[in-house]
C-alpha positions in Angstrom: 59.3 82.3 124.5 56.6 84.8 125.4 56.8 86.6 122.3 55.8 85.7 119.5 58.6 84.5 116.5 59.4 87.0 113.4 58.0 85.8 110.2 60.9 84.3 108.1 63.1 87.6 106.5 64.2 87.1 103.3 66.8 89.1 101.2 65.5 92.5 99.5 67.1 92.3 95.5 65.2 95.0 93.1 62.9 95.3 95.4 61.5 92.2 96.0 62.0 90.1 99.2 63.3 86.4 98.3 64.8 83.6 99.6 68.5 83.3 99.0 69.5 81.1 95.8 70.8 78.2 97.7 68.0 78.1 100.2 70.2 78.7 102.9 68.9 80.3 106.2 70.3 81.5 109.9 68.8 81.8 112.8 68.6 85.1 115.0 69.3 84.4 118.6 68.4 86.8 121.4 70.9 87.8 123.4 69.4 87.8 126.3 68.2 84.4 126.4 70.5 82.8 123.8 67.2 81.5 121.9 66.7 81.8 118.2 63.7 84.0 117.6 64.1 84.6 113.7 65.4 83.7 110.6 67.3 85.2 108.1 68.0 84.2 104.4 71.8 83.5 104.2 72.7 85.4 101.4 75.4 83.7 98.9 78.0 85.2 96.1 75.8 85.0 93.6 73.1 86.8 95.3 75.0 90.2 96.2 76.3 89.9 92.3 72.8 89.9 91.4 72.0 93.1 94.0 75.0 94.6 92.4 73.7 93.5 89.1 69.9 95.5 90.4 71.8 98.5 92.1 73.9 98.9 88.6 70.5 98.6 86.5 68.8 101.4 88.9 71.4 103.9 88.4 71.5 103.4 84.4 67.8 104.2 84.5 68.2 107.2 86.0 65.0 107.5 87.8 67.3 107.8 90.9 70.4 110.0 90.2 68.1 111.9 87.6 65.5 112.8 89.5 64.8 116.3 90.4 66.4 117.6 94.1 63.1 118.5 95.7 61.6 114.5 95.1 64.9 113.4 96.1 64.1 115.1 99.3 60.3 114.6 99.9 61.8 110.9 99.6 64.5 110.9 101.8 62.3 113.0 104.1 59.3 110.6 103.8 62.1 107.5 104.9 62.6 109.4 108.3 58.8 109.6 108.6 58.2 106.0 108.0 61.5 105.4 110.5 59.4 107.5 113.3 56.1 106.1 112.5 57.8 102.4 113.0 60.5 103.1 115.5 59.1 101.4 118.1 59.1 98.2 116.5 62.1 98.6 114.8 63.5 99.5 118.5 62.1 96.2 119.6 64.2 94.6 116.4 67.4 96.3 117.7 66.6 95.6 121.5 66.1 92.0 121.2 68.8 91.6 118.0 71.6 93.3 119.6 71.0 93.0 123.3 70.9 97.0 123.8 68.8 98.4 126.6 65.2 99.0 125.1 65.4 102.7 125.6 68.7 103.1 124.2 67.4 101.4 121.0 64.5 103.9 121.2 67.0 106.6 121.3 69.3 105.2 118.3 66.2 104.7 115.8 65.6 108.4 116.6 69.1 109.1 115.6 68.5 107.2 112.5 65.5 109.3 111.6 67.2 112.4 112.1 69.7 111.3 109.4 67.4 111.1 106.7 66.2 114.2 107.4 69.4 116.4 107.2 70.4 114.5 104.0 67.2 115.3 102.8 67.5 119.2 103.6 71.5 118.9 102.2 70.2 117.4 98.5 69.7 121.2 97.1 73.0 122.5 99.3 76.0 120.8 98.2 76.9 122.3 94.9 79.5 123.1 92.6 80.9 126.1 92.2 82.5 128.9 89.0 86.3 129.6 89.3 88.4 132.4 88.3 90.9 130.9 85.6 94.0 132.5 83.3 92.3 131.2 80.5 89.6 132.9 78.4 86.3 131.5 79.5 84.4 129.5 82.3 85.3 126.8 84.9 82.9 125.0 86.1 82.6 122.1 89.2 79.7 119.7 89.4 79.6 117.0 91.7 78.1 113.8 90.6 77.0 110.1 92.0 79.6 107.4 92.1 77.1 104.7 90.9 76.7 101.5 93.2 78.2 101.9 96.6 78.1 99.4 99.2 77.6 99.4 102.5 78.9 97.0 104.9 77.5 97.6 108.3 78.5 96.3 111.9 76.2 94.7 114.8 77.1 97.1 117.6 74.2 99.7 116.1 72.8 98.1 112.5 70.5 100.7 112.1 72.2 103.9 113.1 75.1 102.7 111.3 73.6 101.7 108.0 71.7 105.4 108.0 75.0 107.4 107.9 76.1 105.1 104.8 72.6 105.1 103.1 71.5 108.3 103.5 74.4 110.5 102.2 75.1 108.2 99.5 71.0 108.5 98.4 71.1 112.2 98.7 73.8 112.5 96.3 72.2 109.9 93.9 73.6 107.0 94.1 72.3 103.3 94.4 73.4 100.9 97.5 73.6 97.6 98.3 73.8 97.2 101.9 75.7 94.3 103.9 73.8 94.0 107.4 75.9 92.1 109.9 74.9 88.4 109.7 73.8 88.5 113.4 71.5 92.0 113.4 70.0 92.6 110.1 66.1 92.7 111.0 66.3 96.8 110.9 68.4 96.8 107.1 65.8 94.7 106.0 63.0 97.0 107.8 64.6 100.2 106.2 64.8 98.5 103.0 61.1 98.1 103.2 60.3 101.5 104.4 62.2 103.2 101.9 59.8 101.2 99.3 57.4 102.5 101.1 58.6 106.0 100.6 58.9 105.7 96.9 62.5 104.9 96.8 62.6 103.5 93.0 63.2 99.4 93.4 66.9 98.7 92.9 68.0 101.9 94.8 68.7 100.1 97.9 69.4 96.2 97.8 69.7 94.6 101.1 71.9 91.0 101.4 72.6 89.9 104.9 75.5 87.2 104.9 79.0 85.9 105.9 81.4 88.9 105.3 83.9 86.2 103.7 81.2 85.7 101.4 79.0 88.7 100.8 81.3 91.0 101.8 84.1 90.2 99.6 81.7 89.9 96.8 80.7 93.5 97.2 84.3 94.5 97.4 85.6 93.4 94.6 82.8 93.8 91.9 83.8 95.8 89.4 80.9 97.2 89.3 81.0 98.8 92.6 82.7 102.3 92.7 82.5 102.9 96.4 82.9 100.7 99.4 81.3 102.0 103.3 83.0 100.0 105.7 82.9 99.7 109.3 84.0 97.1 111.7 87.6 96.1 112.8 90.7 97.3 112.0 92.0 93.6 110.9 89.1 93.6 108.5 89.0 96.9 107.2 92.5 96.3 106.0 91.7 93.5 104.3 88.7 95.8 102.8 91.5 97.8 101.8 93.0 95.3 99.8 90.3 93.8 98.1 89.4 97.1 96.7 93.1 98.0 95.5 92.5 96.0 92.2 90.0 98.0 90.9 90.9 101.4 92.6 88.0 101.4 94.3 87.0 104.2 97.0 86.9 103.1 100.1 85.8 104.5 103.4 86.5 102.9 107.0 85.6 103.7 110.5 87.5 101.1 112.7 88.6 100.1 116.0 89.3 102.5 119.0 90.6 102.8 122.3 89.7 106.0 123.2 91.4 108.2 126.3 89.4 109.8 128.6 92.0 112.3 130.6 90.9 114.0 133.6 92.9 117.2 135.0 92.6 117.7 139.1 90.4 120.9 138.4 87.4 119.3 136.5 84.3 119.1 137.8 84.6 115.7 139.3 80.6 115.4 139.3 80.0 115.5 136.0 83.2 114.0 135.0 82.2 110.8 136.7 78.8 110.4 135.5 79.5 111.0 132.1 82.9 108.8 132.4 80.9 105.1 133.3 78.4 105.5 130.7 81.0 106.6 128.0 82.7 103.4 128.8 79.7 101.3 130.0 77.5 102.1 127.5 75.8 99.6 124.6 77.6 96.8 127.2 81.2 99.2 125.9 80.7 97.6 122.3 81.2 100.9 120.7 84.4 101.7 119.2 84.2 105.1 120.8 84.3 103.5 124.2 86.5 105.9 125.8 88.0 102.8 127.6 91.3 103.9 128.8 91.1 106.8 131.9 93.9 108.8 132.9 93.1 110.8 135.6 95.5 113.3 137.6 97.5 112.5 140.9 95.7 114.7 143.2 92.1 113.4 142.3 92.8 109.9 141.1 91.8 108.3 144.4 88.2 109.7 144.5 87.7 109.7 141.2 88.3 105.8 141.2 85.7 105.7 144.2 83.3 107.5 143.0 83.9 105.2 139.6 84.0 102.4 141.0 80.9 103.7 143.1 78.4 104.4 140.4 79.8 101.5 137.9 78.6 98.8 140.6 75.3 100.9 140.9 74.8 100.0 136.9 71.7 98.1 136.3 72.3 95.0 134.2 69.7 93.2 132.8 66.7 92.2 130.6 66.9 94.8 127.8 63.7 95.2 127.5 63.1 96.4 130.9 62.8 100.0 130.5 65.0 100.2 134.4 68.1 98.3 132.5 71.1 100.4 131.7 73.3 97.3 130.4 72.3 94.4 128.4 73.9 91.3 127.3 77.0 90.8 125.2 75.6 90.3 121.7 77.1 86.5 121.7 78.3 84.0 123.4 81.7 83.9 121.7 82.1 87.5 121.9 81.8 86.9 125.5 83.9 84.2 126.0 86.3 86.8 124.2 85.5 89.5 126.6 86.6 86.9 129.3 89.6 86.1 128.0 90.4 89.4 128.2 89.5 89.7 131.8 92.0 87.2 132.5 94.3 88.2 130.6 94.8 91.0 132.5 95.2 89.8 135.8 97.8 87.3 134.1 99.3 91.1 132.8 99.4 92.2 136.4 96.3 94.2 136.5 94.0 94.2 139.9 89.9 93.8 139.0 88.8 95.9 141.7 84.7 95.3 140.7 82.4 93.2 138.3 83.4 90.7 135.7 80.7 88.7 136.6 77.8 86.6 135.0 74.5 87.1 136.8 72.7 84.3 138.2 68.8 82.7 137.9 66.8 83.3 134.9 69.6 85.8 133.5 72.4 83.3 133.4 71.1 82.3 130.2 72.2 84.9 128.3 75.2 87.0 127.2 75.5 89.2 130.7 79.2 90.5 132.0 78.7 93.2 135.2 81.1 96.3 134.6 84.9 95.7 134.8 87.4 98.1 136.7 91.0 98.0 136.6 93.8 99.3 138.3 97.5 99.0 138.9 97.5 99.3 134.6 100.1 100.5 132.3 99.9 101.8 129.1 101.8 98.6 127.7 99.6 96.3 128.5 97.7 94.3 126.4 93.9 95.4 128.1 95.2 98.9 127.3 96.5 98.7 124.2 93.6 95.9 122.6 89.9 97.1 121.7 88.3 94.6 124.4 84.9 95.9 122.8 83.4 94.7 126.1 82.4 96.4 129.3 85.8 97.2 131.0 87.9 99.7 131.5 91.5 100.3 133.0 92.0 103.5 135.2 95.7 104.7 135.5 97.3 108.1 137.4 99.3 110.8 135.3 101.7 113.7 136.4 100.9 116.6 134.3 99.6 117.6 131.2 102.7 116.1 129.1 102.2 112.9 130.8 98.5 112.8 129.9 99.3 113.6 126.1 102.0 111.1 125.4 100.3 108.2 127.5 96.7 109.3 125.1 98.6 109.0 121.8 100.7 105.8 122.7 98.3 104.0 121.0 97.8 102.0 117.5 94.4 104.0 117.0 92.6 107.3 117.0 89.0 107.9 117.2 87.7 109.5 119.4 88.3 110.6 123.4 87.7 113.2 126.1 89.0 115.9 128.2 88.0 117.1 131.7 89.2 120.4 133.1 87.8 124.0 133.8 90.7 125.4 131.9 90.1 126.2 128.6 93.6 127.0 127.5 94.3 124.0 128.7 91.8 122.2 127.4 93.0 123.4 123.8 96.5 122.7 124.2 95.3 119.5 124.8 92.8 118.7 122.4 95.7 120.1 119.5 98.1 117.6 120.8 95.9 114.7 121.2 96.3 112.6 117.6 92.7 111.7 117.3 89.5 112.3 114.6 87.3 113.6 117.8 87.2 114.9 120.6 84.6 116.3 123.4 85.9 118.6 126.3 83.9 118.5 129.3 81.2 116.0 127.2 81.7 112.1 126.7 79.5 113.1 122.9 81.4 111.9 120.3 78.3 111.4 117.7 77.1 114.7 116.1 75.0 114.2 112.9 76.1 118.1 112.2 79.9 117.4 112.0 82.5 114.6 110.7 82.8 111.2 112.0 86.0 109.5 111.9 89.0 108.6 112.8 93.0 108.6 112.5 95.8 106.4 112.7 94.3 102.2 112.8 90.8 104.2 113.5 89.9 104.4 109.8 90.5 107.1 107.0 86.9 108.9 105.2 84.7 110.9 107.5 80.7 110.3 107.6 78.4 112.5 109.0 78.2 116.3 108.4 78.4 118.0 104.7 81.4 116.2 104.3 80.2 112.9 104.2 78.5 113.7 100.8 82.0 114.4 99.4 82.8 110.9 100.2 79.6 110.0 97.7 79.9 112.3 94.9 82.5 112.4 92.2 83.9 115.9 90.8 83.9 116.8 87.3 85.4 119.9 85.9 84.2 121.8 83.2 85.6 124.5 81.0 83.5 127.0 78.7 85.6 128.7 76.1 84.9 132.4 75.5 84.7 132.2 72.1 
């Protein structure tokens, strides 16, 4: 390997990095080269009880949750410092964990700073509020912290992920312990540290990367956890669901998608196009906003699919740290052999691959590389349509009229997120009212807005992060009532 290898990255527990308590360690493997470049401290049961055990012990004190709102936010504000003043080795961390182009990565840790800093600027803004009442006197609404709340993170964006959990949750003063993915945790651990750094009290945020049969469930059902953050698939957040029941926990997830993109003859086939392949292509299409289905109107579905498939085989695949790359590797080699079942799965279905699919050849066929998949001759009912493939490829299909379009979007298990192209705006909200999903963009492939709620319907999840609303999700209400006399 040319670089050099990552010091050994132990657990963060009350502050202190450590070595898991049965000794146990994982290697990191690159992506694009399918080499282990790091290891990780495999955290066990008794190690998230004792983060729990830290977390719990942190928000007793009070130095967190008591602390007044301005520190809270030279804190939080200080964490999206630190996040800028590292970001670009923690975009190295993501680039070469994950497999995302370098750039992208750049743009993601960005994301992540800007995070801290609206929940920093929302401490002193969310507030209770006084209520008229029959009776003779005063009611009052406070909203307080939960307590521990944990946060179990995917490996699609670790980072970016992690800071929509974290940083609501910290703003409304509450303590965290965070479950990285086992296969991307170097930027948890890396925030972990930073927010040290920024004078986040130790305990605050606890950081165990492990199996999620094993950590995760942990952090699910301890009783002492109020609040459980959950992102990942469908199949597992249920699951999340259940574990969580006993002890009525809340308990927010953001799940699978497979999100339409419907395109009306009168859109502005330029922009619709360019937008279109990296809204599917982008992050190698392992984003659950992946608007991986198209539906795209008789009288333009020819040349949209050419100048699709056009631009698609015009995608440059490669090293992700070449800052020319616009797709990396897979993040794994099982998840691509998964991604290739799928590919033959549909042509078993009937479907005609009209470009990519591919491994690339020489130095690059030792990693996780798939070229951009396009499929035609699709119907809704099909299992590439109906599945999150989480891969790069996508199945293009022709619709009728705007009925056609709205009952082949929403004949599906999930709800996330999705687009609409046209020039007609009345059209555009008829649309978006009938379309049963948590977001939308019209004319845009943008589904991420730090401003504004994240989330889902249906299988897609139920909570919202994001937005004001996410500290709702973090914060408990308590009512109050002052007699008059």
């Amino acid at each position: 390997m040319t670089e050099p290898v990552l010091p050994d990255q132990g657990i963060l527990i009350a502050g202190q990095r450590r070595e898991a308590s049965d000794g146990a360690w994982s290697n990191l493997v690159d992506p694009a080269t399918n080499e282990p470049f790091a290891r990780v401290a495999r955290a066990t049961r008794a190690d998230a009880d004792a983060a729990v055990a830290a977390a719990a012990g942190a928000f007793a004190s009070g130095a967190w949750p008591k602390m007044r709102p301005r520190r809270r936010q030279d804190v939080l504000r200080r964490i999206a410092e630190l996040i800028r003043r590292e970001a670009e080795r923690l975009a190295v961390y993501e680039s070469r964990n994950v497999g995302k182009p370098i750039t992208a990565a750049r743009g993601e840790i960005a994301a992540a700073a800007a995070t801290f800093d609206f929940y920093a600027g929302a401490v002193d803004k969310f507030h209770g509020q006084t209520i008229p009442g029959d009776a003779e006197g005063t009611l009052l609404t406070f909203h307080e912290p939960i307590g521990v709340c944990a946060a179990i993170v995917p490996w699609n964006f670790p980072l970016l992920i992690l800071s929509w959990k974290v940083a609501p949750a910290l703003a409304m003063g509450n303590t965290v312990v965070a479950k990285p993915a086992s296969v991307t945790p170097l930027t948890a651990l890396a925030l972990g540290d930073l927010a040290l750094e920024a004078g986040l009290p130790p305990g605050v945020l606890n950081v165990v990367p492990g199996a999620g049969s094993i950590v995760g469930n942990a952090l699910v059902e301890h009783p002492d956890v109020r609040k459980v953050s959950f992102t990942g698939s469908t199949e597992v957040g249920a699951e999340v669901m259940r574990r969580a029941a006993d002890d009525i926990k809340r308990v927010s997830l953001e799940l699978g998608g497979k999100s339409a993109n419907i395109v009306f003859a009168d859109a502005d086939l330029d922009a619709a196009v360019g937008s279109s392949v990296f809204a599917v292509y982008d992050n190698a299409g392992q984003d659950c906003c992946s608007r991986s289905r198209i539906l795209v109107q008789h009288e333009v579905f020819d040349e949209f699919v050419a100048r699709f498939v056009e631009r698609t085989e015009r995608l440059v695949v490669g090293d992700p740290m070449d800052e020319r790359t616009e797709i990396g590797p897979l993040v794994t080699a099982d998840h691509l052999r998964r991604v290739q079942g799928y590919l033959d799965l549909g042509e078993q279905e009937g479907a005609r691959r009209v470009c990519g699919g591919d491994r690339l050849g020489g130095d690059l066929a030792r990693g996780n590389y798939l070229t951009p998949a396009v499929y035609l001759d699709v119907r809704p009912d099909m299992q590439i349509m109906e599945d999150e493939i989480f891969g790069p490829v996508v199945g293009i299909l022709p619709f009728a009229d705007e009925a056609e379009a709205v009952a082949v979007a929403n004949a599906s298990r999930y709800g996330l997120s999705g687009s609409i192209w046209t020039r007609d705006i009345g059209r555009a909200l008829r649309v978006a009212r009938a379309f049963e999903t948590g977001m939308l963009s019209i004319n845009s492939s943008s589904s991420v807005h730090i401003e504004a709620p994240f989330g889902g319907v249906k299988r897609s999840g139920i909570g919202r992060e994001q937005g004001m609303v996410a500290l709702e999700h973090y914060s408990e209400y308590k009512t109050v009532f002052i007699a008059k006399d």
